[in-house]
C-alpha positions, 0 to 999 in steps of 0.5 A, a space after each residue: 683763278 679769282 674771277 672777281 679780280 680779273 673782272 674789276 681790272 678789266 671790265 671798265 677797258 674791255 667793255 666796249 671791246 666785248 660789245 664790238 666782238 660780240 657784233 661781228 660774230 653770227 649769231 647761233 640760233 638752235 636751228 643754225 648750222 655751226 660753222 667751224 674752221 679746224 686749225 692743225 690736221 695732223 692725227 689729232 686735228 684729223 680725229 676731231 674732225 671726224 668726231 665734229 663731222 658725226 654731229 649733223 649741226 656742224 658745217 665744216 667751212 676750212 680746214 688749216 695746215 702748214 703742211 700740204 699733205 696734211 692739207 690735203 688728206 683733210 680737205 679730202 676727208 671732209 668732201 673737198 667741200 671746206 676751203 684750204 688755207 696755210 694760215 691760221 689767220 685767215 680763218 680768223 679774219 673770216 667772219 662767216 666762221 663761228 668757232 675753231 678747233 686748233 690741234 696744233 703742236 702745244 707751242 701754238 695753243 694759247 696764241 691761236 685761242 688768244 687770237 681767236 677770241 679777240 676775233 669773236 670765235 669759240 674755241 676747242 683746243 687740244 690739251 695741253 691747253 698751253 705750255 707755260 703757266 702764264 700762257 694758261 693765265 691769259 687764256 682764260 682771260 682772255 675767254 673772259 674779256 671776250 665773252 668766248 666758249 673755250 673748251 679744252 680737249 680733255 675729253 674724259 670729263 665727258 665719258 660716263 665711267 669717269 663721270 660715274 667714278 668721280 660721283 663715287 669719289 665725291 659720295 664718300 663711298 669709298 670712305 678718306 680717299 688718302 693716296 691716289 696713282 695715276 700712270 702710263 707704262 709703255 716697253 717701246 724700242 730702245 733706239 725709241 725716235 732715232 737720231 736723224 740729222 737736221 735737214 731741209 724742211 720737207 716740200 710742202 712745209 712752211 717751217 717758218 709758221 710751223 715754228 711760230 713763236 717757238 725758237 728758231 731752229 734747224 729743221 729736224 725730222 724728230 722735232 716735227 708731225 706727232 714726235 714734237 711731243 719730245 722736245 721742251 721747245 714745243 711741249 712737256 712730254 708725257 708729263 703733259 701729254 697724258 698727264 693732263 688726262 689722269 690729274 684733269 679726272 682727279 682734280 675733277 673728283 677733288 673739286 677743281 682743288 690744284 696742288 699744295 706742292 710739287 716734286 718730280 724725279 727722273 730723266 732719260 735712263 732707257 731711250 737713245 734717241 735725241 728726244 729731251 723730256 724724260 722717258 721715266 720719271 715720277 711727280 708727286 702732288 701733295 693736295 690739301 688731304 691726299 697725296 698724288 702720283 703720276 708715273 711713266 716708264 718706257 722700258 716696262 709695261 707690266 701695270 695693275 689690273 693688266 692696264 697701261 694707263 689709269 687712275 687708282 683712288 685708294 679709300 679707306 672702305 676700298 680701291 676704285 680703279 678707272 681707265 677709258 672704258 672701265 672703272 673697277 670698284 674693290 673692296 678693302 678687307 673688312 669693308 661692306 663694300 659690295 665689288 663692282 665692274 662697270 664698262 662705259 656706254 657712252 663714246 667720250 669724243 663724241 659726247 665732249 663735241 655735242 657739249 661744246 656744240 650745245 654750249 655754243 648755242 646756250 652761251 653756257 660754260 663747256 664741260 671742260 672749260 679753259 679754267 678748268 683746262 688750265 688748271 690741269 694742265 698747270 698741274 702737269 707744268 709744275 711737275 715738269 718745272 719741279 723736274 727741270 728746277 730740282 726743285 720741291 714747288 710750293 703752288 700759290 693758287 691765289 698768285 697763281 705763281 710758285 713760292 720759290 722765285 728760281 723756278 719761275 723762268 719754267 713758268 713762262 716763256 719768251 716768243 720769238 718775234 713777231 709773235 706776241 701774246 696779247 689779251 
């Protein structure tokens, strides 16, 4: 994103609207407490929370969930000391609240950082970051406007064996980086989700807000808690779901650098359950000197180096293998590459958590900050919007916009009202 053209057209109307922010949020000082308020406490929000609740400057103040069980569990979790609340927007009109971490279903992450920041407080949010590309766009405008640290979830960026294995990428060790593949392989069962039928939301639920700016729909088993991931009204499947976490390393290595053009194939030839995002599939990046791949299958798991998940650079001097906990240096024939198999030291959460914590301290930019989160997850929307289109994308990186016009009702979304995305 140019910063220099979002900042001529804003800085003369957000001026004075920074300067007001800026005012209402507490002031942290190297010594202070950081209160924080979590927003989504299903398996991800309930994970963030224990990372968050090891750093001793964190104070948990509320916990949110349109879910009471969810609810519950958390406010247990955290001591029952934090308060409780159904509505997200409490917590942000709470001006004793310094920053928010939201682990919500997709659909809610750009909304709740907008609203966020216009309320002075930083912000982690889960990956992926948004589900459309304009969603993105705003996000880091709206970081911008509002003088925000907005880290994104992507976590990997502060894992040492990542961090290492970009450094070898960027040294030239591994000689013209030409070609690289990243994966999920996965043998789930063929009934996969199943095919419950819609029902009566469950006690304890306010569907309504659970839905938010989503479509209204019927309530159904499958579209709610972790399975939402499978369904276009809320998220993009393992495109974005895991996706994000490969291509967010590679673009790392390739110095934030997004796609030139997009391709992706596949659909749901294996599972039969009612879920919509494709359950095998393969999206082909075409960057300006290497071409990417990230690939899923559901009904194979047999992977290189015995791994479900990973990224492979291929070099002309050698091959570098990464995935959580290990990255794998091989030689090509011929090279004097010396062979190398290095494990990580360090815990990547907690690591991501002490970055965002410090940057909410120093004002700095985070690790994974919401441009960067962006761009990542773009990456993976276009592959999905390549997908949904039939398409071959050509990516305007200054525009910010595909070249091929039929494909830009993929890039954006309608709220359901009263829900609005407003910088």
């Amino acid at each position: 994103m140019n910063h220099a053209r979002v900042a001529r057209r804003d800085v003369l109307k957000t001026v004075s609207a920074t300067l007001a922010v800026s005012n209402l949020a507490r002031k942290v000082s190297a010594n202070d407490r950081i209160a924080i308020g979590f927003i989504g406490m299903g398996g991800m929000g309930t994970g963030n929370l224990k990372f968050a609740m090891k750093h001793p400057e964190v104070a948990v103040v509320t916990v949110c969930d349109v879910y009471q069980p969810n609810l519950d569990r958390a406010a247990a979790l955290a001591g029952n000391r934090p308060k409780p609340v159904k509505d997200f927007r409490e917590i942000l009109a709470d001006k004793s609240v310094d920053a928010v971490c939201i682990s919500t279903p997709d659909h809610w992450h750009a909304l709740m950082t907008i609203e966020a920041c216009k309320a002075g407080k930083d912000v982690w949010v889960e990956k992926p970051v948004c589900t459309t590309v304009e969603e993105g766009h705003k996000m880091v405008q709206a970081a911008r406007k509002y003088d925000r640290v907005v880290q994104a979830g992507t976590m990997q960026r502060s894992g040492d064996v990542f961090q290492k294995a970009v450094q070898i990428v960027r040294s030239g060790q591994l000689g013209k980086v030409t070609f690289c593949r990243t994966w999920n392989y996965d043998h789930t069962k063929e009934e996969g989700i199943g095919n419950p039928p819609d029902s009566d939301p469950p006690a304890g639920l306010d569907y309504d807000l659970w839905l938010g700016p989503a479509p209204k729909r019927p309530f159904n088993p499958n579209r709610f808690l972790a399975r939402f991931r499978w369904f276009w009204d809320y998220a993009g499947g393992m495109m974005t779901d895991w996706g994000v976490h490969w291509l967010d390393i590679v673009q790392m290595a390739f110095g934030e650098a997004m796609p030139k053009a997009i391709t992706m194939l596949g659909g749901r030839y294996y599972l039969k359950d009612n879920g919509e995002t494709p359950d095998t599939f393969e999206a082909v990046f075409e960057y300006p000197d290497c071409l990417v791949a990230y690939e899923y299958r559901a009904g194979n798991s047999e992977s290189m180096f015995k791994k479900g998940a990973g990224i492979l650079f291929h070099g002309t001097r050698g091959t570098l293998f990464v995935t959580r906990g290990v990255y794998i240096l091989v030689p090509e024939k011929g090279s004097d590459l010396a062979p190398e198999e290095v494990k990580a030291t360090n815990q990547a959460n907690l690591a991501h958590w002490a970055n965002f914590l410090q940057c909410i301290k120093s004002r700095q930019r985070p690790m994974s900050d919401i441009e960067t989160g962006y761009r990542s997850t773009a990456t993976c929307l276009l592959g999905n919007a390549a997908f949904r289109s039939r398409m071959r994308l050509d990516w305007d990186d200054r525009r910010e916009t595909t070249r091929q016009r039929e494909a830009h009702r993929y890039l954006t979304r309608e709220y359901r009202r009263p829900w609005k995305l407003v910088v």
